[in-house]
C-alpha positions in Angstrom: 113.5 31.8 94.0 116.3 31.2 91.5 113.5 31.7 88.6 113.0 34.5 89.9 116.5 35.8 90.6 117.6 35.0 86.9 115.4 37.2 85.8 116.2 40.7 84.0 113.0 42.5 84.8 115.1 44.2 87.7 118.3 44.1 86.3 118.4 47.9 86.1 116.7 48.6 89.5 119.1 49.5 92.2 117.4 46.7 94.1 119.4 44.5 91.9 122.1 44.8 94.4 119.8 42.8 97.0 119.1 39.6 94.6 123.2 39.8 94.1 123.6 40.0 98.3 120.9 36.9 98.2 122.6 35.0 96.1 125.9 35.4 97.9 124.1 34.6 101.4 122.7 31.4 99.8 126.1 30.4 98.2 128.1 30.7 101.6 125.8 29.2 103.7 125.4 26.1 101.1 129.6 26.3 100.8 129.3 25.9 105.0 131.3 29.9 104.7 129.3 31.0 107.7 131.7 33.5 108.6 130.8 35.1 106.0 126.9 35.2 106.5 125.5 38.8 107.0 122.5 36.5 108.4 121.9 37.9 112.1 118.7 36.2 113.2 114.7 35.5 112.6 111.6 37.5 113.7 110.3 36.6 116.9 107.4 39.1 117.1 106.1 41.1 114.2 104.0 44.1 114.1 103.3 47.1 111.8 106.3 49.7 113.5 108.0 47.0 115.4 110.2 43.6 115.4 111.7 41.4 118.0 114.6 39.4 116.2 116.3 36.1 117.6 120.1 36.0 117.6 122.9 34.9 118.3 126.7 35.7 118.9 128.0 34.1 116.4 126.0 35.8 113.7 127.3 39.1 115.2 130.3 38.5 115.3 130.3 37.5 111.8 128.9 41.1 110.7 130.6 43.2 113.2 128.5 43.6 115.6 125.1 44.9 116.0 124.9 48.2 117.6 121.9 49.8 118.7 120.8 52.5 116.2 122.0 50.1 113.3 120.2 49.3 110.1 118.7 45.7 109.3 116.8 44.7 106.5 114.3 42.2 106.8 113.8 40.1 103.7 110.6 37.0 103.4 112.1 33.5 103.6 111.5 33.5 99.1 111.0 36.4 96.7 109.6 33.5 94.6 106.4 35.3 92.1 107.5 38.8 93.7 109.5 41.6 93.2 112.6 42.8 94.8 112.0 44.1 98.1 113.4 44.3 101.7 112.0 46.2 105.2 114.3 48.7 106.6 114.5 47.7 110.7 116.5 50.4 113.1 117.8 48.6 116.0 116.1 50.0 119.4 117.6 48.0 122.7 117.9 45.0 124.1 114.9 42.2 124.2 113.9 39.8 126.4 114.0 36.1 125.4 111.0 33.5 126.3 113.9 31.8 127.6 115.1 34.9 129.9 114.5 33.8 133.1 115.9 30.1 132.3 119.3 31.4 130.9 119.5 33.5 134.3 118.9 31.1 136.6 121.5 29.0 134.4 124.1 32.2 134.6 123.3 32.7 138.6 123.8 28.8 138.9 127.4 29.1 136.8 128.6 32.1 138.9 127.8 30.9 142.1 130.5 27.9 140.8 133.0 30.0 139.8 131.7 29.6 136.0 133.4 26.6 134.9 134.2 25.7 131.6 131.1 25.0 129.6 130.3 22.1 127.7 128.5 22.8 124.5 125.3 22.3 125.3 125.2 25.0 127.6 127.6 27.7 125.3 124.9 26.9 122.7 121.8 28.1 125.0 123.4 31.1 126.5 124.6 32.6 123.1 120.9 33.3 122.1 119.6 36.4 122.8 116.8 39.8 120.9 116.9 42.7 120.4 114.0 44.8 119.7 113.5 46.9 116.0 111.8 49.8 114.8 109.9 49.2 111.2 110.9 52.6 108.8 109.6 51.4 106.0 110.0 49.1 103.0 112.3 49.6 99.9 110.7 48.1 96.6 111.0 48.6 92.6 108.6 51.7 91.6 105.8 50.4 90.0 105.4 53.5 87.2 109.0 52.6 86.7 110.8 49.4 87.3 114.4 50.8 87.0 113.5 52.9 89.9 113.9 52.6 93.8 110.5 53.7 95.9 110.7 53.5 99.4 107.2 53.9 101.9 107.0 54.8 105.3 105.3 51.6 106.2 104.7 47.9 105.0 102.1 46.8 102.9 101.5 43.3 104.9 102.8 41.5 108.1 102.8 37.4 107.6 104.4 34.9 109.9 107.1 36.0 112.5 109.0 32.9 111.0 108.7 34.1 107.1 111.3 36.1 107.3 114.8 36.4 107.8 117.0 39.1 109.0 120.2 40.4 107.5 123.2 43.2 108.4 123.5 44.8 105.2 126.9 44.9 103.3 128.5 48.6 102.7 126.8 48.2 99.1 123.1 47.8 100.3 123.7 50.3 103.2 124.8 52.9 100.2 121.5 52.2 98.6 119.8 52.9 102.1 121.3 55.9 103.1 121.9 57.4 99.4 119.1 55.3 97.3 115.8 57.8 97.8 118.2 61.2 97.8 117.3 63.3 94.6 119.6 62.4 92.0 120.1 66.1 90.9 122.8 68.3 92.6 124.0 66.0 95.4 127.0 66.9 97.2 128.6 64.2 99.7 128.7 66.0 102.8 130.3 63.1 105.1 130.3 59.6 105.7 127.8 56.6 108.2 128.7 56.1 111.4 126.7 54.2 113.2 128.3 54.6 116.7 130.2 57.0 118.7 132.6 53.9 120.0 135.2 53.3 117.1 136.8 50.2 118.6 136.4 47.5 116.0 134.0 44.4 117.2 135.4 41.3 116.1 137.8 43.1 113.9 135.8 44.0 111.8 136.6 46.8 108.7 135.1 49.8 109.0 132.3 51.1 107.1 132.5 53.0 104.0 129.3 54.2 103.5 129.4 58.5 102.0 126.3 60.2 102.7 124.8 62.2 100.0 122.5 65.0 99.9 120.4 66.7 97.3 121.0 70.8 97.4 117.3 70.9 96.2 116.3 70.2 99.6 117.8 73.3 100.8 116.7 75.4 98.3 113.4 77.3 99.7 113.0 75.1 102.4 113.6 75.2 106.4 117.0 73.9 107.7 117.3 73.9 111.8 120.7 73.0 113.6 120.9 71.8 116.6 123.1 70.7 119.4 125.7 72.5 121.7 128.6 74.4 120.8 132.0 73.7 119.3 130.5 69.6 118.2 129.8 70.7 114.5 127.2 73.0 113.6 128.8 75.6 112.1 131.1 73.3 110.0 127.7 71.4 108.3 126.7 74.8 107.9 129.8 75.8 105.5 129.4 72.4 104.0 125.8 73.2 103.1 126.9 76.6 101.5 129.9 75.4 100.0 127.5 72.6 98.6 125.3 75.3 97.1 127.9 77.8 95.8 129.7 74.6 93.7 126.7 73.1 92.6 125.1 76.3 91.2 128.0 77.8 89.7 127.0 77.6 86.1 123.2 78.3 87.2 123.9 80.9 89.5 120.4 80.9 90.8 120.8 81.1 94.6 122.4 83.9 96.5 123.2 83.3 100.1 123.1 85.9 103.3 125.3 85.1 106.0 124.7 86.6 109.3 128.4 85.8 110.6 128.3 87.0 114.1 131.6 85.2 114.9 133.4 86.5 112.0 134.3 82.8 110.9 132.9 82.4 107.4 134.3 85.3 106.3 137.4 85.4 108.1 141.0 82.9 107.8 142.2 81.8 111.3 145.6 81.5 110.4 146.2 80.0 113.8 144.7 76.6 113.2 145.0 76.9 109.1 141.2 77.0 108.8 140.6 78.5 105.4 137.3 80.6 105.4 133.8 80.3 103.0 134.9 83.4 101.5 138.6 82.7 100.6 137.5 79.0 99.3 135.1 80.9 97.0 136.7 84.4 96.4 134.6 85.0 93.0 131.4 84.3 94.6 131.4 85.2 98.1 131.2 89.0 99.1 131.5 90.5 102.5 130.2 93.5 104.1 131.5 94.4 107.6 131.1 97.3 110.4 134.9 97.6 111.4 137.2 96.2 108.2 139.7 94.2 109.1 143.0 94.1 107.7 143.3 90.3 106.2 139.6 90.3 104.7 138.7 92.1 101.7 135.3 93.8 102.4 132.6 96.4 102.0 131.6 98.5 104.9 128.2 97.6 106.6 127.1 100.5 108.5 124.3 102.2 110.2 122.7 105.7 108.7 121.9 106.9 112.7 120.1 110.3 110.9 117.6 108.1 108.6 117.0 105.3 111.0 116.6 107.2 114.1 114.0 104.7 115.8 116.4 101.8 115.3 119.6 103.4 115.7 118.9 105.1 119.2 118.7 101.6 121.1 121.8 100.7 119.1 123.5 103.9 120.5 121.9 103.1 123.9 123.6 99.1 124.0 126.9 100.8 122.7 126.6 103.2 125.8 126.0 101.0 128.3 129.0 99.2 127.0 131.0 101.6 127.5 130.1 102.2 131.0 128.2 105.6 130.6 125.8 105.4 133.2 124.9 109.0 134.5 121.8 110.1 135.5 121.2 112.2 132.3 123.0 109.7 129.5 120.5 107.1 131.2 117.4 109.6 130.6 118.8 110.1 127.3 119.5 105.9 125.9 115.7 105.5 127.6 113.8 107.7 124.7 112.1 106.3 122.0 112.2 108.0 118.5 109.2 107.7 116.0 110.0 106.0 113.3 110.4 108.9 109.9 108.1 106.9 107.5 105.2 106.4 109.6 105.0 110.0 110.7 102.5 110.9 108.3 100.0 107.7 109.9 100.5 109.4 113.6 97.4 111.6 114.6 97.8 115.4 113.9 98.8 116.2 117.1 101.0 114.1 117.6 103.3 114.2 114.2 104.6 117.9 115.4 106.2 116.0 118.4 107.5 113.4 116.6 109.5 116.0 113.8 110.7 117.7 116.7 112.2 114.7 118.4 114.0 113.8 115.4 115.3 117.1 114.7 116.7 117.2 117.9 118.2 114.0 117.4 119.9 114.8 114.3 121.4 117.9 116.1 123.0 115.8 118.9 124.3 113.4 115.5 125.4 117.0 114.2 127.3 118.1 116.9 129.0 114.7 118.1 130.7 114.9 114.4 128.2 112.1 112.7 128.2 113.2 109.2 125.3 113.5 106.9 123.9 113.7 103.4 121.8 116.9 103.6 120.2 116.5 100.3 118.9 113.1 100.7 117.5 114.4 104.5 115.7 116.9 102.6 114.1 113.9 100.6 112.6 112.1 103.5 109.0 112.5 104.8 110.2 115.0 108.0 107.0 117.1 107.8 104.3 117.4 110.5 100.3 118.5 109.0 99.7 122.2 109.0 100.3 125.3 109.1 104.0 126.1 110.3 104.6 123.1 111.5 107.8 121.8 111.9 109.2 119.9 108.8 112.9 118.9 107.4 115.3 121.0 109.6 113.2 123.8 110.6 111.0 123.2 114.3 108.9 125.6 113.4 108.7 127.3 116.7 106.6 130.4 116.7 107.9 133.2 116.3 107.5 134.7 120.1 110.2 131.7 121.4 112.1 132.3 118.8 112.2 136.0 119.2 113.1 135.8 123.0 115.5 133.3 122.6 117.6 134.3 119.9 117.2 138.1 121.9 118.7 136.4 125.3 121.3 135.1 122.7 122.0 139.1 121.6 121.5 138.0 118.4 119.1 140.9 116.2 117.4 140.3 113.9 116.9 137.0 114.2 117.8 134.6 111.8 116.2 133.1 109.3 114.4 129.4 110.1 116.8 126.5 109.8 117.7 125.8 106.8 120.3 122.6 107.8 121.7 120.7 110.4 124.0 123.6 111.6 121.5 126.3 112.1 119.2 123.6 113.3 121.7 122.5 116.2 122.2 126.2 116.8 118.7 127.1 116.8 117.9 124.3 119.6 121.0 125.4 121.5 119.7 128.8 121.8 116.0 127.6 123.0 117.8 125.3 125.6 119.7 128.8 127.3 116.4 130.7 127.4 114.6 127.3 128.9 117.2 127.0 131.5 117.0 130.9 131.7 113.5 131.1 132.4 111.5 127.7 132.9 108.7 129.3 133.7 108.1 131.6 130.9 104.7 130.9 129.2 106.5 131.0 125.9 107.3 127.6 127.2 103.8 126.0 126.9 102.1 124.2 124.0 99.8 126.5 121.7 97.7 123.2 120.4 97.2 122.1 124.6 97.5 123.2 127.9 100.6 121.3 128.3 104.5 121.8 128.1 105.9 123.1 125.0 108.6 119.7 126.0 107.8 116.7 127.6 109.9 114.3 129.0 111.4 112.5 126.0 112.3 116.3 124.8 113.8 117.5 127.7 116.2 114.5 127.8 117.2 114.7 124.2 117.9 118.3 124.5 119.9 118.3 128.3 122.1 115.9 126.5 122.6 118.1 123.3 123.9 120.7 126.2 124.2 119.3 129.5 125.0 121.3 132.0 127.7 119.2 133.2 129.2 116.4 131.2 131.1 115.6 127.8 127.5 115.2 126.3 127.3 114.3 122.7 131.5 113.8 122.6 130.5 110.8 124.3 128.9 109.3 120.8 132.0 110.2 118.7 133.8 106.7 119.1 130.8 105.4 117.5 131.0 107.1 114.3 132.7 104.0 113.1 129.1 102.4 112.8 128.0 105.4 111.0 127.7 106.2 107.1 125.4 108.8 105.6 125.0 106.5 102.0 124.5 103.3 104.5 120.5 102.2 102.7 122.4 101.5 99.5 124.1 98.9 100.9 120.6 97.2 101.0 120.6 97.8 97.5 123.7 96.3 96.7 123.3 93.5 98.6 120.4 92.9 96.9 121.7 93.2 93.8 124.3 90.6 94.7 122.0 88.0 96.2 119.7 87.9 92.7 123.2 87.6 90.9 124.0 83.9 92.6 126.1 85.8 94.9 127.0 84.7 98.5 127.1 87.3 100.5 128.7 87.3 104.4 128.0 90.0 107.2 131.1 90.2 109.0 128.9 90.9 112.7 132.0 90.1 114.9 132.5 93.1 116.2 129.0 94.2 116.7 126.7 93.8 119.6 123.3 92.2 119.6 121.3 95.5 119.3 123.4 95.9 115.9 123.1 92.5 114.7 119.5 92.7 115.4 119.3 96.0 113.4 121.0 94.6 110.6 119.2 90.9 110.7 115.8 93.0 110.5 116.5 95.5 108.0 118.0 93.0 105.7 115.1 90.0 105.8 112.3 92.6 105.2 114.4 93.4 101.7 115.0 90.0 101.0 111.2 89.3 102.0 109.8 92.2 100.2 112.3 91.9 97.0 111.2 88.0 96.8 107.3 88.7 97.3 107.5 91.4 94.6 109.3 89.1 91.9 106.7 86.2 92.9 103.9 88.7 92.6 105.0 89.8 89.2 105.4 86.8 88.2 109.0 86.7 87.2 110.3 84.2 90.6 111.7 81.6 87.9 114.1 79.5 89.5 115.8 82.2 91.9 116.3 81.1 95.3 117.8 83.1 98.5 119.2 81.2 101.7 119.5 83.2 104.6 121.9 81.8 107.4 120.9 82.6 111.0 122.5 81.7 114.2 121.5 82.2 117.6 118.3 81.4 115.9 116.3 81.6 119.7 116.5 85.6 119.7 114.9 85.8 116.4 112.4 83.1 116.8 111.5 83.1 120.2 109.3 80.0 121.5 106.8 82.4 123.0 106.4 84.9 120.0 103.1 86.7 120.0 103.7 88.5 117.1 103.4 86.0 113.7 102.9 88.7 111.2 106.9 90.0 111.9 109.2 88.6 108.9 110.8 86.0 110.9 107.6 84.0 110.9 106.4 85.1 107.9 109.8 83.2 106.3 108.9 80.1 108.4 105.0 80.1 106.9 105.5 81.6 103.7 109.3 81.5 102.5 108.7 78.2 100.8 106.2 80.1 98.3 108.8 82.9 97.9 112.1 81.0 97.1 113.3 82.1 100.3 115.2 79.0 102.3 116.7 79.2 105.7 118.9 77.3 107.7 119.2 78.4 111.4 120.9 77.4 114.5 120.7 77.0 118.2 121.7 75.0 120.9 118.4 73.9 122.0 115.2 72.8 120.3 112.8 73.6 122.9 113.5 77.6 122.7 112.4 77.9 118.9 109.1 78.8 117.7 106.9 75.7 117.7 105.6 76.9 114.3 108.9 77.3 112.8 109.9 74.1 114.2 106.6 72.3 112.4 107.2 73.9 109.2 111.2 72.6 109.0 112.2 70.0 106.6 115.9 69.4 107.5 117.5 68.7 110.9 121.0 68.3 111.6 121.4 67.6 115.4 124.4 66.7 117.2 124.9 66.2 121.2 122.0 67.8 123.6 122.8 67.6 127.4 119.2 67.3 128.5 116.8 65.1 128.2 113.7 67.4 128.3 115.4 68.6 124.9 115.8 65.4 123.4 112.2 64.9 124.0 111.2 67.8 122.8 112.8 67.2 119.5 111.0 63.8 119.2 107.8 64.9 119.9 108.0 68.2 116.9 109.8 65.3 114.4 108.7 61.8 115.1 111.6 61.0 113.2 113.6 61.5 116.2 112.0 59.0 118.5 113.6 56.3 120.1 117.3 58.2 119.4 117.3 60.1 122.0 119.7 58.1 124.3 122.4 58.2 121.4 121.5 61.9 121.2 122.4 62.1 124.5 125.4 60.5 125.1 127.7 61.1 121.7 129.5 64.3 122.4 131.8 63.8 119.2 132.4 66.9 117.1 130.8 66.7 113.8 128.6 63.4 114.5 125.2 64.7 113.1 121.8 62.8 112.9 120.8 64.1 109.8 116.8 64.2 108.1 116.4 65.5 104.9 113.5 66.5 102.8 115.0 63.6 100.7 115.5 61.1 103.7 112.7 59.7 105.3 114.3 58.3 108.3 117.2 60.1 110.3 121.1 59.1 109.0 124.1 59.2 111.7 126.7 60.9 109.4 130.0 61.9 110.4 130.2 65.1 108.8 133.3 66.3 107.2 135.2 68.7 108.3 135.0 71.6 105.8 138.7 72.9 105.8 139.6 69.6 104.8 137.7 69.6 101.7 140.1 71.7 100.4 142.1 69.3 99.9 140.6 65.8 100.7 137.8 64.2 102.2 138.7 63.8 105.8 135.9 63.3 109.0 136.0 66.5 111.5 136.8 64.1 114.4 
């Protein structure tokens, strides 16, 4: 072995640190140091993904302690004719001993007399005890490169239980576990090992000072799930992760971020506990786009055009309502109708697309007359035209000529005006054909020329009773939410597109929007970044341009039992690796996300889950997870993470930092 420790082959392989810890081990125990052994014990039982290992309390008391979930390395009895090399053990639970039942009939005997003093025979027998080990693989110089680490999954060869020998690493080796197989390009330290919840000292023993890296490049374009309940930590590793990216790309400005901030805390201060936000740590590159501005935040407004998204913005109008406790009889008929949506009017069979213009129009006249403003012009430019000969199109119904002549004559109006040119004559129009319904409801001017049916059907007659009700505020009702309204609102898609291929990170301020508005906004915006990403891979001109998009409450978007996997959502979890798109989303529980999604996800940070169906549930979609379920369970510490990373091939427990603090220094969230 010393031949084959003096020699250089390795000298520039991290693994050199191993033939150093060797040589120390060997030094001390020849010196009679044992106390300073990290020896802990010999393999009892051997097998391919497991290890039972002999100890004894002396040995852990000498490292510290051996708690369960801690790393071992497993080293042959000589390295003599071979390279470097050690296997990684995780410690599972407790073993028994050959010697089990022995030692307690030997502790019942000692109890039942009060346990007397031992003499040393007997200390030395009852000291000994196993534990049982999970195999994660084997560390070992590359062979293409012998200055570089390689780690496998697995172990090339099992010998003799008693070849090898079993050691706690030092905080050096434990540095080249956790850190030594991360991507040496953009790593950001985003906290540091901790191996247990429990911080009492065993043995007095120093604590570890292990950081945990990570590589950005695993984020980039790839799938990042969060999980665990709420205030423990996930949003913090969340602003860690796109703090990470913003400073690590800010020559390179290559990724933009998307923010869906439905708490207001990434873009917000909270001058009540000194939390600095995302966006005030990184004023030059973060942007923020919000529905109500508020005072302390500098922003853009993020609002709803309610005349050019009619299908999406009724149900947002409908939520608002029943928020506010409007629950008559004819606000409830009108909340319950369903608007086409304007661009696939033209795709609706002929005799259909003349009730779907209609519908619109007379949405846009209840918009019109609750105060909504609107940019006629860029109406006028939509697809609002129904097939045929006068047939309604833009703001003109196109009723024939008969209606219009009675109605506008019950109005005392004659001549009769011209067809609608604009919203106003279009609201009057429709509130003149509402007196002379109400007038005369059975007049066969009333009935459809194309059928034998109503001129109005049920969807109709709501939407025009609550353009004039016959009792109630009607559309005043929608003024207070004009705030969600602007008429130029689609080019804030555009800018925030623009902004996101410019490195930018940009933050939607959804705190004080309900779920049918975050929805709204979570949709429209993923189809642009899906679509604007498909069309640069398509042309060829992708490069290196990444976007991360930031979801929480990830369970409403990517529902276990989704039917429908052509929608964006799942089109990002199949396809957004191709595309440059990356994601990282977050939920309390694993077991209410997509399957597929979860399958498809490289990184996990989890922190405490209360049930145990959960905890299983995790282990069985990333095997990773398996047999750290019980730790899962029980640590409830804020910010204590087991991480896996694209980079990582077995999970870390990191103690996350918490991100205020990196403002200043390096300090752990709990």
């Amino acid at each position: 072995m010393q031949n084959f420790l003096s020699a250089a082959e390795y000298q520039d392989n991290p693994l050199s640190k191993l033939i150093d810890f060797l040589q120390s081990e060997e030094s001390n125990e020849t010196a009679g140091l044992l106390e300073k052994l990290r020896f802990v014990g010999y393999v009892l039982e051997i097998g391919f993904d497991t290890a039972r290992v002999i100890t004894s309390d002396p040995f852990k008391r000498a490292v510290g302690g051996i708690p369960r979930g801690s790393f071992l390395i497993m080293v042959p009895d000589t390295l003599s004719g071979m390279p470097p090399h050690f296997s990684l053990l995780r410690v599972k639970d407790v073993a028994a001993t050959p010697l089990g039942s022995q030692v307690q009939q030997t502790y019942f005997e000692l109890h039942k007399k009060s346990m007397p003093e031992l003499d040393v025979w007997t200390q030395g027998e009852l000291q000994w005890g196993a534990f049982n080990t999970s195999v994660l693989g084997m560390f070992y110089p590359d062979p293409n490169n012998t200055n570089k680490l390689a780690f496998s999954g697995d172990v090339n060869t099992v010998v003799s239980a008693h070849r090898y020998r079993v050691y706690a690493p030092t905080d050096e080796l434990l540095k080249l576990i956790v850190n030594g197989i991360v991507r040496p390009e953009m790593q950001s330290q985003i906290g540091m090992l901790r191996l247990t919840e429990c911080q009492l000292p065993f043995a007095n023993a120093p604590k570890l000072n292990v950081p945990v890296n990570i590589s950005v490049k695993d984020f980039m374009g790839f799938r990042t799930a969060m999980f665990g309940k709420t205030r423990l930590g996930k949003s913090n590793v969340v602003k860690l992760l796109a703090d990470a990216l913003i400073k690590t790309t800010a020559q390179s400005k290559n990724v933009g971020q998307l923010i869906f901030d439905i708490n207001g805390e990434y873009a917000n201060d909270n001058p009540q506990d000194g939390n600095l936000s995302l966006r005030s740590a990184n004023e030059t590159r973060c942007n923020v786009f919000s529905i109500i501005k508020r005072p302390t935040t500098p922003s853009q407004p993020l609002k709803l055009n309610f005349y050019e998204q009619p299908d999406s913005c009724l149900p947002i109008v409908a939520s608002l309502l029943q928020d506010a406790g409007q629950n008559s009889q004819y606000i409830k008929s009108f909340a319950a109708v369903q608007l086409p949506n304007i661009q696939e009017i033209s795709q609706l069979p002929i005799g259909n697309q003349k009730r779907a213009v209609r519908k619109i129009q007379m949405f846009w006249a209840i918009l019109n007359k609750a105060g909504f403003q609107a940019d006629e012009a860029r109406l006028n430019k939509l697809p609002m035209r129904a097939s045929g000969p006068n047939s309604p199109a833009f703001f003109n119904p196109g009723f024939r000529q008969e209606l219009r002549t009675a109605a506008w004559g019950l109005a005392g109006v004659d001549p009769i005006p011209a067809a609608p040119s604009n919203l106003s004559t279009l609201r009057k129009e429709l509130e003149v054909v509402i007196d002379f319904k109400q007038a005369n409801p059975t007049s066969p001017l009333l009935q459809s020329t194309g059928s034998s049916g109503d001129l109005f059907d049920p969807d109709d007659n709501a939407l025009l009773e609550f353009l004039k009700p016959k009792s109630g505020g009607g559309t005043v009702i929608l003024r207070p939410f004009i705030a969600y309204h602007d008429p130029l609102a689609s080019d804030v898609v555009v800018e925030i597109i623009r902004l996101l291929s410019m490195g930018q990170t940009v933050i939607l301020d959804l705190g004080n929007a309900n779920d049918q508005i975050r929805r709204y906004f979570s949709d429209l915006l993923s189809k642009a970044v899906f679509s604007h990403q498909e069309s640069k891979f398509t042309s060829n001109t992708l490069n290196d341009c990444y976007i991360q998009l930031y979801f929480e409450e990830a369970h409403n978007l990517f529902p276990r039992d989704a039917t429908d996997l052509t929608d964006v959502y799942s089109r990002f979890a199949k396809e957004g690796a191709k595309f440059h798109v990356g994601m990282v989303y977050s939920t309390q529980s694993p077991s209410t996300i997509s399957q597929e999604l979860l399958a498809q996800t490289e990184n996990f940070f989890v922190g405490h889950l209360s049930s145990q169906d959960e905890a299983k549930s995790l282990a069985r979609v990333q095997v990773a997870y398996e047999g750290l379920e019980q730790d899962i369970l029980h640590s409830r510490t804020p910010g204590y993470m087991r991480m896996l990373t694209f980079s990582h091939r077995f999970v870390i427990p990191v103690q996350a930092f918490k991100y205020e603090a990196l403002l200043t220094s390096s300090t752990s969230i709990a």
